[in-house]
PDBQT receptor file of N, H, CA, C and O in Angstrom, charges set to zero:
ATOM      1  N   UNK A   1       0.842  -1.174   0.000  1.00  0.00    +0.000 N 
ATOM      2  CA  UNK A   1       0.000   0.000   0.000  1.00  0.00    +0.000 C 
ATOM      3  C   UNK A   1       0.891   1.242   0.000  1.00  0.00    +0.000 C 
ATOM      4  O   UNK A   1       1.785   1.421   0.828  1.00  0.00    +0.000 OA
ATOM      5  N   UNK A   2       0.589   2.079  -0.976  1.00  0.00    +0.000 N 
ATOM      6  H   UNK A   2      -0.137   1.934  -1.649  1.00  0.00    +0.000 HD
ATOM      7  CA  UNK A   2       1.236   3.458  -0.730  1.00  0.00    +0.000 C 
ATOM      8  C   UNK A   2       0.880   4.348  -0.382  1.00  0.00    +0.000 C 
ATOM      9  O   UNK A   2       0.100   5.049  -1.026  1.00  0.00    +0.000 OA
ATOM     10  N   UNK A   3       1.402   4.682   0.954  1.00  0.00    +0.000 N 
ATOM     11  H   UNK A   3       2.036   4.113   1.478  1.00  0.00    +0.000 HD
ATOM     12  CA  UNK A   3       0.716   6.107   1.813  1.00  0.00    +0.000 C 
ATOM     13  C   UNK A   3       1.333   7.526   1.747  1.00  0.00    +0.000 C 
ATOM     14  O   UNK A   3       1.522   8.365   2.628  1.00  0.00    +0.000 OA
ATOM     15  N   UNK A   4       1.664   7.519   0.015  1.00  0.00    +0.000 N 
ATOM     16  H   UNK A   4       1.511   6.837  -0.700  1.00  0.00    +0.000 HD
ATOM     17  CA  UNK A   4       2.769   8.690   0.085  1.00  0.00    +0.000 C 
ATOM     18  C   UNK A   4       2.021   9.939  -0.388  1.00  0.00    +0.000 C 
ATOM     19  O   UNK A   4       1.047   9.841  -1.134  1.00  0.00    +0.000 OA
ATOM     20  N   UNK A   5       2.417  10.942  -0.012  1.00  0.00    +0.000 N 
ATOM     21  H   UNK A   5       3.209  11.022   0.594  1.00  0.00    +0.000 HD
ATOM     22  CA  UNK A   5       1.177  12.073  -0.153  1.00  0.00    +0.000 C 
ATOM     23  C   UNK A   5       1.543  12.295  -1.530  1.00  0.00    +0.000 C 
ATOM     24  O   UNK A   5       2.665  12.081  -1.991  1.00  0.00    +0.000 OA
ATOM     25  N   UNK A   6       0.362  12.816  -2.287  1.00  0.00    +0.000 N 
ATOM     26  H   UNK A   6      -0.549  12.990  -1.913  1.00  0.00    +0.000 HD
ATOM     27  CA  UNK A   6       0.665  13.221  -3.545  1.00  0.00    +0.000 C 
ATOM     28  C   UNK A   6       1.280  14.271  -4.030  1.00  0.00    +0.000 C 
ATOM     29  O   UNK A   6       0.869  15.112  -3.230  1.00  0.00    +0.000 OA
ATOM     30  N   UNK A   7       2.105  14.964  -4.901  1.00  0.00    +0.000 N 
ATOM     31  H   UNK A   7       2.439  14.281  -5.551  1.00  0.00    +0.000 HD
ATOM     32  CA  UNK A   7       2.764  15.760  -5.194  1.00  0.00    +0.000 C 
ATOM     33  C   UNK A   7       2.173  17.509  -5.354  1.00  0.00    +0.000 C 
ATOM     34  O   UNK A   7       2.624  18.605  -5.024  1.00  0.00    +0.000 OA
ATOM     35  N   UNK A   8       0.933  17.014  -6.045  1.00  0.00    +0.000 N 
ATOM     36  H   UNK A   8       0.567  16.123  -6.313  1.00  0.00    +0.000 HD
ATOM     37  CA  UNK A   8       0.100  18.038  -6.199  1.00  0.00    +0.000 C 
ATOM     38  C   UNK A   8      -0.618  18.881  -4.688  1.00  0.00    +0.000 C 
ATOM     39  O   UNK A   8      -0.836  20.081  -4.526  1.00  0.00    +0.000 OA
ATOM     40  N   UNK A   9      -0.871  17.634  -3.671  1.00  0.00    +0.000 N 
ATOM     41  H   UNK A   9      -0.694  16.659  -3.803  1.00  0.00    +0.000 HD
ATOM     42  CA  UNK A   9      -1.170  18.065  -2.261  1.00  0.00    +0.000 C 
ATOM     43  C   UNK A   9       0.334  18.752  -1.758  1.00  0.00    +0.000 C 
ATOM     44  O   UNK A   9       0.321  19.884  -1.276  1.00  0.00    +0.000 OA
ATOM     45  N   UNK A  10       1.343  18.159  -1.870  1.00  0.00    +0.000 N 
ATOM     46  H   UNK A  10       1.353  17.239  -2.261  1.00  0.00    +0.000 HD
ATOM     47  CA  UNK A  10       2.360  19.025  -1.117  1.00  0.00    +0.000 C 
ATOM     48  C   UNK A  10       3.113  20.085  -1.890  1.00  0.00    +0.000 C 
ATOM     49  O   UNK A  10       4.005  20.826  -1.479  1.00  0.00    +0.000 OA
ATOM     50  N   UNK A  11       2.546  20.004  -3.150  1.00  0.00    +0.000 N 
ATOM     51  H   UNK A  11       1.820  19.402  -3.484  1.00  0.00    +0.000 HD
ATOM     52  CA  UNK A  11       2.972  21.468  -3.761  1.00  0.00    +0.000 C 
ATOM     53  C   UNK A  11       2.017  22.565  -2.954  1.00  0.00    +0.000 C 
ATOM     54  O   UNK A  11       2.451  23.385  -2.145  1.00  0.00    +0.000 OA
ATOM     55  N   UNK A  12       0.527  22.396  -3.372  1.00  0.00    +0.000 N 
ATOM     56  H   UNK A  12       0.175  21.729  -4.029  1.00  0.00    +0.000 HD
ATOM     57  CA  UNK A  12      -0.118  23.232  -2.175  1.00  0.00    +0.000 C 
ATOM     58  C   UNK A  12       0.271  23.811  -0.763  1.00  0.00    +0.000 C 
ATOM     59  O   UNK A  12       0.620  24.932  -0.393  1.00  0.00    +0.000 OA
ATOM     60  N   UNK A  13       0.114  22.849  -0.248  1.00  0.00    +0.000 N 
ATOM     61  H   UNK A  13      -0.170  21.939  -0.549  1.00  0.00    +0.000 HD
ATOM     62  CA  UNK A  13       1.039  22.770   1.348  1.00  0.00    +0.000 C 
ATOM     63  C   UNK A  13       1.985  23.812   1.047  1.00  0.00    +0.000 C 
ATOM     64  O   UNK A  13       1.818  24.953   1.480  1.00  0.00    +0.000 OA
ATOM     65  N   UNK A  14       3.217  23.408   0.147  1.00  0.00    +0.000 N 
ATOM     66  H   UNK A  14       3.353  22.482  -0.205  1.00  0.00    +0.000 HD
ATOM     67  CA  UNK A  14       4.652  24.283   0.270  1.00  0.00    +0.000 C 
ATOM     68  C   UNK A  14       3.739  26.071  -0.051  1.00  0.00    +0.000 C 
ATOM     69  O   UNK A  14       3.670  27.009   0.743  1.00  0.00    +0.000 OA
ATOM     70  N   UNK A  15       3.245  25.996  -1.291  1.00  0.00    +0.000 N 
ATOM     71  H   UNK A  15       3.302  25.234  -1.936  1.00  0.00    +0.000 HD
ATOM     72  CA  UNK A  15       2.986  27.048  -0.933  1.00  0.00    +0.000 C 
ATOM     73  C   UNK A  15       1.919  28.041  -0.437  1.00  0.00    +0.000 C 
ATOM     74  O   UNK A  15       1.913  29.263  -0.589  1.00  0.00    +0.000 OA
ATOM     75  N   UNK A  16       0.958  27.212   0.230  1.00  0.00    +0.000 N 
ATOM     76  H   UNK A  16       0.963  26.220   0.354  1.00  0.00    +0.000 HD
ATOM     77  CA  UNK A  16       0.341  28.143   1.668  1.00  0.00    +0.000 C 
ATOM     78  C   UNK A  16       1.372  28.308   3.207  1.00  0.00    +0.000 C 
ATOM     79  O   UNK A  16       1.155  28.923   4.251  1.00  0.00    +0.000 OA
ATOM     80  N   UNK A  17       2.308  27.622   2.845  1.00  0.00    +0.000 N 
ATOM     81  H   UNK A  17       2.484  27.122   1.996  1.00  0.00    +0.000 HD
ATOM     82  CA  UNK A  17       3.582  27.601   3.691  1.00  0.00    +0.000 C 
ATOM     83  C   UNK A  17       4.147  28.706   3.615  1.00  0.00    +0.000 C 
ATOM     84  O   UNK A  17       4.181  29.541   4.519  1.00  0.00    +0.000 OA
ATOM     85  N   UNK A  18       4.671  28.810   2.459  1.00  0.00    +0.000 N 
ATOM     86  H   UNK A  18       4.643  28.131   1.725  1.00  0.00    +0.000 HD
ATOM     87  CA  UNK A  18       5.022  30.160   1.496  1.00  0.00    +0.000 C 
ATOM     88  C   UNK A  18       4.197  31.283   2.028  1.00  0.00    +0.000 C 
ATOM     89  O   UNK A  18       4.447  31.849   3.092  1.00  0.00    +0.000 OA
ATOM     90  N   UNK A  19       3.090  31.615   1.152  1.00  0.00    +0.000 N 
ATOM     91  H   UNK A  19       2.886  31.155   0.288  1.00  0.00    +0.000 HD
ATOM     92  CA  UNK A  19       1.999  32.418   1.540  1.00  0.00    +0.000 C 
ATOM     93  C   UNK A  19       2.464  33.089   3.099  1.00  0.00    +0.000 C 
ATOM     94  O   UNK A  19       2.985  34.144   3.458  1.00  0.00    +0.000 OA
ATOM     95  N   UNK A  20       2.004  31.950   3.729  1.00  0.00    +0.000 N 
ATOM     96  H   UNK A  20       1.581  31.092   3.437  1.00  0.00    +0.000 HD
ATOM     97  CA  UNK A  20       1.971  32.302   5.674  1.00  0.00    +0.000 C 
ATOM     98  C   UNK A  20       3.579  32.855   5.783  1.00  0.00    +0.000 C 
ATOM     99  O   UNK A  20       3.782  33.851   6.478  1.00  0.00    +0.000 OA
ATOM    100  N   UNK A  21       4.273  32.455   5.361  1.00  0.00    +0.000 N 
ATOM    101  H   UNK A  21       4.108  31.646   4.796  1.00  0.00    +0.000 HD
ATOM    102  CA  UNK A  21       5.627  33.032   5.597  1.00  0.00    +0.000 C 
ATOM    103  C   UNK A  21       6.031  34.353   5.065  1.00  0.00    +0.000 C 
ATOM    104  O   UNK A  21       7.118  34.768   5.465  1.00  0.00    +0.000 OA
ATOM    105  N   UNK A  22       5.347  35.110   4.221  1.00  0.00    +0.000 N 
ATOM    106  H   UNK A  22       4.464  34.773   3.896  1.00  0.00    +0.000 HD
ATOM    107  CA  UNK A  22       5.668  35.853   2.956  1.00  0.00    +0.000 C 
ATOM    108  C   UNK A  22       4.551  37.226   3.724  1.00  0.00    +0.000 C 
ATOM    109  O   UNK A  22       4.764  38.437   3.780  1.00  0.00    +0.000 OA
ATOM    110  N   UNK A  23       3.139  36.268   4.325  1.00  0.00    +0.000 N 
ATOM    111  H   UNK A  23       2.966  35.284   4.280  1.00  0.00    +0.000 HD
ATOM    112  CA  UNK A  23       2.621  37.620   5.422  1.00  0.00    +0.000 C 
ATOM    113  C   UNK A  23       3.315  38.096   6.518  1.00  0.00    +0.000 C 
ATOM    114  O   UNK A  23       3.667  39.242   6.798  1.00  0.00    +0.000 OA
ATOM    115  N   UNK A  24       3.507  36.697   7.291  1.00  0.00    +0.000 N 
ATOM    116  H   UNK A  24       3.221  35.766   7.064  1.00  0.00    +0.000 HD
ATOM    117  CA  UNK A  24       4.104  36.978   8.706  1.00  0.00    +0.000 C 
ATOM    118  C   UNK A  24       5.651  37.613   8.687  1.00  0.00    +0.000 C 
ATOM    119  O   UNK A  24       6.042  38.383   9.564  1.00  0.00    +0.000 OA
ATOM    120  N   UNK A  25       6.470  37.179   7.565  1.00  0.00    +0.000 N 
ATOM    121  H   UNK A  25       6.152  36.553   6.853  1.00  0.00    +0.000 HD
ATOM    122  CA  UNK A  25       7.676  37.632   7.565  1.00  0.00    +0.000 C 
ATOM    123  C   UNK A  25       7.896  39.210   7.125  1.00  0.00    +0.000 C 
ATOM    124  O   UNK A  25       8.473  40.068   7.794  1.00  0.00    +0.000 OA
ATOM    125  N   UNK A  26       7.197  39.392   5.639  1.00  0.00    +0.000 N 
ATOM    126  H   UNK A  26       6.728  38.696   5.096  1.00  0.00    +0.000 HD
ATOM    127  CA  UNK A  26       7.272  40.282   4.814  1.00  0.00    +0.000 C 
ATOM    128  C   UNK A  26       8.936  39.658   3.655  1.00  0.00    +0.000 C 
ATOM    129  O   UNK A  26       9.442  38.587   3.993  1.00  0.00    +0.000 OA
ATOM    130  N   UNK A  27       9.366  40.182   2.819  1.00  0.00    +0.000 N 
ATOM    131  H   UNK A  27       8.956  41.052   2.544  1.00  0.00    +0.000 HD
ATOM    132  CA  UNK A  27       9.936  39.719   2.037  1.00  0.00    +0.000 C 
ATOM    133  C   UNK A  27      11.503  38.904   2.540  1.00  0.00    +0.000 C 
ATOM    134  O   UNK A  27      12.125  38.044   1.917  1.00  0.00    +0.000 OA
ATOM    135  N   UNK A  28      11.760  39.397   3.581  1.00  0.00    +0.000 N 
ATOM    136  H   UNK A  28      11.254  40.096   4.087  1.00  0.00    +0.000 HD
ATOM    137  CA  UNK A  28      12.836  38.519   4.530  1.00  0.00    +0.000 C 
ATOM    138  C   UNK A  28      12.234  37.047   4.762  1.00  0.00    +0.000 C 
ATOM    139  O   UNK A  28      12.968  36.103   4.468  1.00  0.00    +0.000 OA
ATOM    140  N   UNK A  29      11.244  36.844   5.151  1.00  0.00    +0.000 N 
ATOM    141  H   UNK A  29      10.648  37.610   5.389  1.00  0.00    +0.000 HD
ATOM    142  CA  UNK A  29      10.537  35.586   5.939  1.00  0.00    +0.000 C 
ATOM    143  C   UNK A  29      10.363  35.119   4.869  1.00  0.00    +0.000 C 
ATOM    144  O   UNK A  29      10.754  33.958   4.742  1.00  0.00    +0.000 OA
ATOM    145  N   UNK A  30       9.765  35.741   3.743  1.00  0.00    +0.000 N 
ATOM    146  H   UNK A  30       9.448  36.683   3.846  1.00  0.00    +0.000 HD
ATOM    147  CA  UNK A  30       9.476  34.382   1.959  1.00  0.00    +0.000 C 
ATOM    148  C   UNK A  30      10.757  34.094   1.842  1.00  0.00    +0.000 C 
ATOM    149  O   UNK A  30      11.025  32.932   1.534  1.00  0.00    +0.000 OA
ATOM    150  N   UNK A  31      11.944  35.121   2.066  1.00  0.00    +0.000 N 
ATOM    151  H   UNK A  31      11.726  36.064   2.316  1.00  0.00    +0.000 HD
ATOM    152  CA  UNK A  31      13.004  34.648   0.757  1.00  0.00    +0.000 C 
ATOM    153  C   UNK A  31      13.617  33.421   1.888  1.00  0.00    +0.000 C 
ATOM    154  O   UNK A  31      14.164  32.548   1.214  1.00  0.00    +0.000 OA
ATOM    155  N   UNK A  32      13.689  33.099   3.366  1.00  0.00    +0.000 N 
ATOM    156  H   UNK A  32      13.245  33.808   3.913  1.00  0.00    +0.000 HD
ATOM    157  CA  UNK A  32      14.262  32.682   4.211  1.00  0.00    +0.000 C 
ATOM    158  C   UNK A  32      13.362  31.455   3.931  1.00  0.00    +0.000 C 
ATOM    159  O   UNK A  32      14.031  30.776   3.152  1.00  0.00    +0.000 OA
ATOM    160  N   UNK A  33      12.184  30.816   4.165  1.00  0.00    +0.000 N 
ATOM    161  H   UNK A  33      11.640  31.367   4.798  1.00  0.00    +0.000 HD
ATOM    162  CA  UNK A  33      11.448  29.995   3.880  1.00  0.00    +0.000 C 
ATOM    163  C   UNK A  33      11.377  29.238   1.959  1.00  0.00    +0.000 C 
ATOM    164  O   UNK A  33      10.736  28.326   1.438  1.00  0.00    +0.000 OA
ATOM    165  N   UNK A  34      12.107  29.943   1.607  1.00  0.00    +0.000 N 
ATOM    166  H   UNK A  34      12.628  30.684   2.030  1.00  0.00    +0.000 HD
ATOM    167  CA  UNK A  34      12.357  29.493  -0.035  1.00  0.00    +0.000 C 
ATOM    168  C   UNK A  34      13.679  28.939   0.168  1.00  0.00    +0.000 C 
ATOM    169  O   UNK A  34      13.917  27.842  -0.337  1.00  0.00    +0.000 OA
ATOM    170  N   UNK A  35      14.461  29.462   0.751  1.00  0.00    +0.000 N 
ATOM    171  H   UNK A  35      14.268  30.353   1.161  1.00  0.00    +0.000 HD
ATOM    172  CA  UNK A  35      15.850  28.954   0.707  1.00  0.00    +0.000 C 
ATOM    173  C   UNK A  35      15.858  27.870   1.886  1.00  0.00    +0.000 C 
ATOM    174  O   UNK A  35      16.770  27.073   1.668  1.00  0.00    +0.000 OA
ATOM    175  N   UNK A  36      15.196  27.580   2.996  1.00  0.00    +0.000 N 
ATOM    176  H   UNK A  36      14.455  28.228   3.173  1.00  0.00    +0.000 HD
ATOM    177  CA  UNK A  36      15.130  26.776   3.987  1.00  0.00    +0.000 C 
ATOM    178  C   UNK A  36      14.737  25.034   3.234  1.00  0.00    +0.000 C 
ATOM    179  O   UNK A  36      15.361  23.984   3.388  1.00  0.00    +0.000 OA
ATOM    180  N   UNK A  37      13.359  25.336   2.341  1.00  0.00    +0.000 N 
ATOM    181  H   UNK A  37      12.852  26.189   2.216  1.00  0.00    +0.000 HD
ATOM    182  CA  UNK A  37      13.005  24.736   1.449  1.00  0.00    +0.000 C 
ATOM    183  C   UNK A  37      13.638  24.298   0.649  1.00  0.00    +0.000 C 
ATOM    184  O   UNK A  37      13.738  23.074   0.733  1.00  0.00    +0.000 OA
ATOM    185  N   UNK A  38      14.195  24.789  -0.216  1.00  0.00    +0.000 N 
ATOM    186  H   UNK A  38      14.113  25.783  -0.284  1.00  0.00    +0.000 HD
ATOM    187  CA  UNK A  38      15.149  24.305  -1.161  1.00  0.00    +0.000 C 
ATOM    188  C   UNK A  38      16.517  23.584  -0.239  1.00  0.00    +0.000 C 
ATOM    189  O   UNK A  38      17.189  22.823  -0.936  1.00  0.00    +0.000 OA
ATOM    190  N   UNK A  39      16.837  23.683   0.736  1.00  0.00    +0.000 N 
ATOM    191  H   UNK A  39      16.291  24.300   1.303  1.00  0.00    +0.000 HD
ATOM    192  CA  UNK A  39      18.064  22.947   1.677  1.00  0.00    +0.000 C 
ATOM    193  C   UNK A  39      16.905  21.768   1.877  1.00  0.00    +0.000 C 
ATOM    194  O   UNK A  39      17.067  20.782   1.157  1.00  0.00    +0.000 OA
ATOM    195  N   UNK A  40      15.915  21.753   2.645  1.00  0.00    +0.000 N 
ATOM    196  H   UNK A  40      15.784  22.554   3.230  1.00  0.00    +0.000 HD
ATOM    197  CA  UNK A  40      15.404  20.798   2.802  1.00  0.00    +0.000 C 
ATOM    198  C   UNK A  40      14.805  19.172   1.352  1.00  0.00    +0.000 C 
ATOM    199  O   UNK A  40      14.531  17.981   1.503  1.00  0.00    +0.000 OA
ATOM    200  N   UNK A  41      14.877  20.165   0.064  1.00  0.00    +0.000 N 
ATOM    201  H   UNK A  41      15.100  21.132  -0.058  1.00  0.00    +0.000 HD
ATOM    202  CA  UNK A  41      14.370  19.331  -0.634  1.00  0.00    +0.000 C 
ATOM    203  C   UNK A  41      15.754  18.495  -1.087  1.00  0.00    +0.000 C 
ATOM    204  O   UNK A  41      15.826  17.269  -1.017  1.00  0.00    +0.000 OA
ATOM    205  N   UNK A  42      16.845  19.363  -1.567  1.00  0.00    +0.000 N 
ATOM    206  H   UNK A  42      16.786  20.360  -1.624  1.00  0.00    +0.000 HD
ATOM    207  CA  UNK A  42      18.120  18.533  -1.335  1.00  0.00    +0.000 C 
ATOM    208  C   UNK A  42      18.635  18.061  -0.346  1.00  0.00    +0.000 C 
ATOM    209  O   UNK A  42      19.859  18.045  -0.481  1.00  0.00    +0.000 OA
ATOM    210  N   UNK A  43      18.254  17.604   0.734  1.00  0.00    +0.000 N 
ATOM    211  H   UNK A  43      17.260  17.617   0.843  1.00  0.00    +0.000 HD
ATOM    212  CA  UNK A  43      18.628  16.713   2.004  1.00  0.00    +0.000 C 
ATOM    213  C   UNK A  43      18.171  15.540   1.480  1.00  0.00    +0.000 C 
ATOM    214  O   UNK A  43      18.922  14.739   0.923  1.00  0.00    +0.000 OA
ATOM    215  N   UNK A  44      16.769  15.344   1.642  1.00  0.00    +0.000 N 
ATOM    216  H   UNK A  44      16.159  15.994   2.094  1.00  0.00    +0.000 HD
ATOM    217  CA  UNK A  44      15.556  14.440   1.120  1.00  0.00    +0.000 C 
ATOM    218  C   UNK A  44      15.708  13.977  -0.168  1.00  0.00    +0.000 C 
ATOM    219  O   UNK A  44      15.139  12.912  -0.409  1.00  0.00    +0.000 OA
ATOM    220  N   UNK A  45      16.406  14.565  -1.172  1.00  0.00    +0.000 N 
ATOM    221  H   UNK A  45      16.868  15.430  -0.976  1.00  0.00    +0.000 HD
ATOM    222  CA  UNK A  45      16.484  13.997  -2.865  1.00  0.00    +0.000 C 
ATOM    223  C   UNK A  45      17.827  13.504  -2.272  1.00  0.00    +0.000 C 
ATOM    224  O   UNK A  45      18.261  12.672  -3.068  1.00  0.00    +0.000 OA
ATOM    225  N   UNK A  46      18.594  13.632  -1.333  1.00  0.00    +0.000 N 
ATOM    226  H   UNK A  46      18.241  14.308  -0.686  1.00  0.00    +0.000 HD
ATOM    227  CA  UNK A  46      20.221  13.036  -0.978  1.00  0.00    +0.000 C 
ATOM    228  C   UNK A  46      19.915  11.539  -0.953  1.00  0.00    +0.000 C 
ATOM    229  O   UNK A  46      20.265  10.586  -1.648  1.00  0.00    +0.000 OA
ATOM    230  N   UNK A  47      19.003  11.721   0.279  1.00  0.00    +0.000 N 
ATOM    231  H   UNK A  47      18.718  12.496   0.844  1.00  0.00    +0.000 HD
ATOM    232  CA  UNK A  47      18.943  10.524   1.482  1.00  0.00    +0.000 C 
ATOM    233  C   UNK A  47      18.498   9.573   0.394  1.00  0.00    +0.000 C 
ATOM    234  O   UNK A  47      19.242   8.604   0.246  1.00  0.00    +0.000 OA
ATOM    235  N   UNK A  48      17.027   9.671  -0.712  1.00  0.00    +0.000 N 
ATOM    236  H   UNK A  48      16.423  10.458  -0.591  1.00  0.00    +0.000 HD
ATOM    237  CA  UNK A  48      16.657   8.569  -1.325  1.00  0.00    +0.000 C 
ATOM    238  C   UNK A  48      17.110   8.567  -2.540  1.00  0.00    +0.000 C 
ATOM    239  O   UNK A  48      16.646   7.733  -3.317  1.00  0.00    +0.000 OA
ATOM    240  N   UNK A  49      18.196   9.568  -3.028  1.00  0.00    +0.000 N 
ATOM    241  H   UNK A  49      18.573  10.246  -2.396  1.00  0.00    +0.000 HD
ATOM    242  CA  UNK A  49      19.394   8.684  -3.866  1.00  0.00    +0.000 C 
ATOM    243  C   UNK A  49      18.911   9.334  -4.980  1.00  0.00    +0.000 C 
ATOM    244  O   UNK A  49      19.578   8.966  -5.946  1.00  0.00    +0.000 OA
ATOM    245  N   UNK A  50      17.721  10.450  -5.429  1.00  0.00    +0.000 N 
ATOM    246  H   UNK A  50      17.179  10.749  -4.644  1.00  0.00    +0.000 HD
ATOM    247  CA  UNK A  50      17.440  10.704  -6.508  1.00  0.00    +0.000 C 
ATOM    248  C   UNK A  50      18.946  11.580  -6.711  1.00  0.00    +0.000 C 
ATOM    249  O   UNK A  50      19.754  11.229  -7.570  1.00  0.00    +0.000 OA
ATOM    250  N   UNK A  51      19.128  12.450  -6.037  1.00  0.00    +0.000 N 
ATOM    251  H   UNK A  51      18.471  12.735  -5.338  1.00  0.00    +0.000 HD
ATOM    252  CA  UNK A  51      20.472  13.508  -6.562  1.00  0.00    +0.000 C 
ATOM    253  C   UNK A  51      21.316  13.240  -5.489  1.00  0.00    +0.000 C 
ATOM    254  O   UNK A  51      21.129  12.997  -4.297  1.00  0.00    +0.000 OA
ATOM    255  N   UNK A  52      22.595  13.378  -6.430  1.00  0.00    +0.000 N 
ATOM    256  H   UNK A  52      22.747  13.576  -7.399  1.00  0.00    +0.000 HD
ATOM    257  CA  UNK A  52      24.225  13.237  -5.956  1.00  0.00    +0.000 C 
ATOM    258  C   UNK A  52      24.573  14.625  -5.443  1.00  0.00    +0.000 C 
ATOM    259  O   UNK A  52      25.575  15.039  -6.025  1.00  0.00    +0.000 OA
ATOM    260  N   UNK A  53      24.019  15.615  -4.422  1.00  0.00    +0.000 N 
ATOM    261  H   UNK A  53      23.204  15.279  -3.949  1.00  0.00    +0.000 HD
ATOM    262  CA  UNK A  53      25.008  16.449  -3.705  1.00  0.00    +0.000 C 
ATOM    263  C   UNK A  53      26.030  16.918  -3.734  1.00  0.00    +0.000 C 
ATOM    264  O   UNK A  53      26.178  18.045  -4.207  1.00  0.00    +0.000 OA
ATOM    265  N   UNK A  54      26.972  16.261  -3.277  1.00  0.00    +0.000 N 
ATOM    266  H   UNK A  54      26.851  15.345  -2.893  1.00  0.00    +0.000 HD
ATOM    267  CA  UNK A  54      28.206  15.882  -2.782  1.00  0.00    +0.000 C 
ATOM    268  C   UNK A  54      28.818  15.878  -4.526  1.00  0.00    +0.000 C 
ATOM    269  O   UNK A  54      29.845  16.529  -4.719  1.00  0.00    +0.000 OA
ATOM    270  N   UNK A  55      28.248  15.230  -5.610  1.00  0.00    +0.000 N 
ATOM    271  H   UNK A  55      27.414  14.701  -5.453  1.00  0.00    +0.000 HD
ATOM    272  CA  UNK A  55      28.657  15.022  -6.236  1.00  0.00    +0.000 C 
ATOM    273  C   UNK A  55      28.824  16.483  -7.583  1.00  0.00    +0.000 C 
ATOM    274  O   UNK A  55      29.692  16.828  -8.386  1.00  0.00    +0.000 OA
ATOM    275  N   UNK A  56      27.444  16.968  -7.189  1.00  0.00    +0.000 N 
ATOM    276  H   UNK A  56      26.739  16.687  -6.537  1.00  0.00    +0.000 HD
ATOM    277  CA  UNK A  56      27.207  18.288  -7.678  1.00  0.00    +0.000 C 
ATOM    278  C   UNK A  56      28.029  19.604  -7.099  1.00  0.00    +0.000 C 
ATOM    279  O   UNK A  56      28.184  20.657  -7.718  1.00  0.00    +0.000 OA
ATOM    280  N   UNK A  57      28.480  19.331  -5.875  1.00  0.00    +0.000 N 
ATOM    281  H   UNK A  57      28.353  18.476  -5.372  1.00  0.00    +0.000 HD
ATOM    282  CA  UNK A  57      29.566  20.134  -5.701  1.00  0.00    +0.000 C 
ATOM    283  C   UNK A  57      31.040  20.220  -5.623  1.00  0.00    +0.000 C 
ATOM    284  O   UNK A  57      31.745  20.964  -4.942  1.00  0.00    +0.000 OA
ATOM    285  N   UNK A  58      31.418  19.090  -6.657  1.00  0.00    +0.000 N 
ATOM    286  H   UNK A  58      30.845  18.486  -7.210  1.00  0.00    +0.000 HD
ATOM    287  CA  UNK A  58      32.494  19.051  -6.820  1.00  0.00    +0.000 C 
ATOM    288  C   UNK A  58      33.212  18.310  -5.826  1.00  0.00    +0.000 C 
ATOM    289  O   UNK A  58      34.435  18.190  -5.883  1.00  0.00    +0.000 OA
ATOM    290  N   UNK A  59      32.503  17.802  -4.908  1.00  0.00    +0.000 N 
ATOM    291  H   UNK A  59      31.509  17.900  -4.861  1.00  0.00    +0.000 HD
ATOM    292  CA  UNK A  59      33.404  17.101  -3.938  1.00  0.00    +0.000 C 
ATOM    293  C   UNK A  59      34.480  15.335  -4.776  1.00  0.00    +0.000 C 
ATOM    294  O   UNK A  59      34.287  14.343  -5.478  1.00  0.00    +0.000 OA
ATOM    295  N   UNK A  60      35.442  15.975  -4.080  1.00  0.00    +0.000 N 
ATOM    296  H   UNK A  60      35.599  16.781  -3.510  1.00  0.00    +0.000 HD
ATOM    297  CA  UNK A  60      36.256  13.690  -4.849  1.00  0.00    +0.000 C 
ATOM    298  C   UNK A  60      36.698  13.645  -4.127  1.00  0.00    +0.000 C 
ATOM    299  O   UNK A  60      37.048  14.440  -3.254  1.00  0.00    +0.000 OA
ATOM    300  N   UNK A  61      36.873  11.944  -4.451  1.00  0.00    +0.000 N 
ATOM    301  H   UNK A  61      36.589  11.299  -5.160  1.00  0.00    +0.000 HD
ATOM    302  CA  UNK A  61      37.323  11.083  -3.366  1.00  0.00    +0.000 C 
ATOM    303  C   UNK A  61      38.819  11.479  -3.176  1.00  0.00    +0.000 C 
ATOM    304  O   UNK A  61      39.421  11.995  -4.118  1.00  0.00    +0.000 OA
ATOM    305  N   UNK A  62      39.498  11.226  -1.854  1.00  0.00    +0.000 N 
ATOM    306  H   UNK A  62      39.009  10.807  -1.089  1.00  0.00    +0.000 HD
ATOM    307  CA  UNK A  62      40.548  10.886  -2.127  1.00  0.00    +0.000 C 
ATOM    308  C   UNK A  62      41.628  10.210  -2.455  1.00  0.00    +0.000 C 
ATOM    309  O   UNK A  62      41.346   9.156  -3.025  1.00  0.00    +0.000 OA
ATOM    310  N   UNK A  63      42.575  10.372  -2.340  1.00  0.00    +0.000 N 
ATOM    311  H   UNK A  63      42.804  11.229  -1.877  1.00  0.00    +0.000 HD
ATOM    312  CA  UNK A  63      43.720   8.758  -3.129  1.00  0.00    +0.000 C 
ATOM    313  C   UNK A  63      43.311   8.412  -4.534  1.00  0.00    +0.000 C 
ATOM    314  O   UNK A  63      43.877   7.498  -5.134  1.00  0.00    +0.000 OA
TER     315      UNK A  63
């Protein structure tokens, strides 16, 4: 069974997230909540392997 929320529901979500952040903050609080977001979606695309990070920033191995 898949209990994974749908994409279209958490696009919403992100941005009445947005929204609420963009009143309560004024343009400091959107741009801080866009960039918080975007760290958070590359954590989460890390962990389940869709994007290489580490790999996108130039990081190599050593030896």
């Amino acid at each position: 069974m898949n209990n994974a929320v749908p994409t279209s529901w958490a696009a919403a979500l992100a941005g009445l997230l947005l929204a609420i952040a963009g009143i309560a903050g004024g343009f400091g609080g959107l741009v801080a909540a866009l960039v918080l977001g975007v760290v958070g979606w590359l954590i989460g695309a890390q962990v389940e392997g869709r994007v290489d990070v580490l790999g996108a920033l130039g990081r190599r191995g050593r030896g």
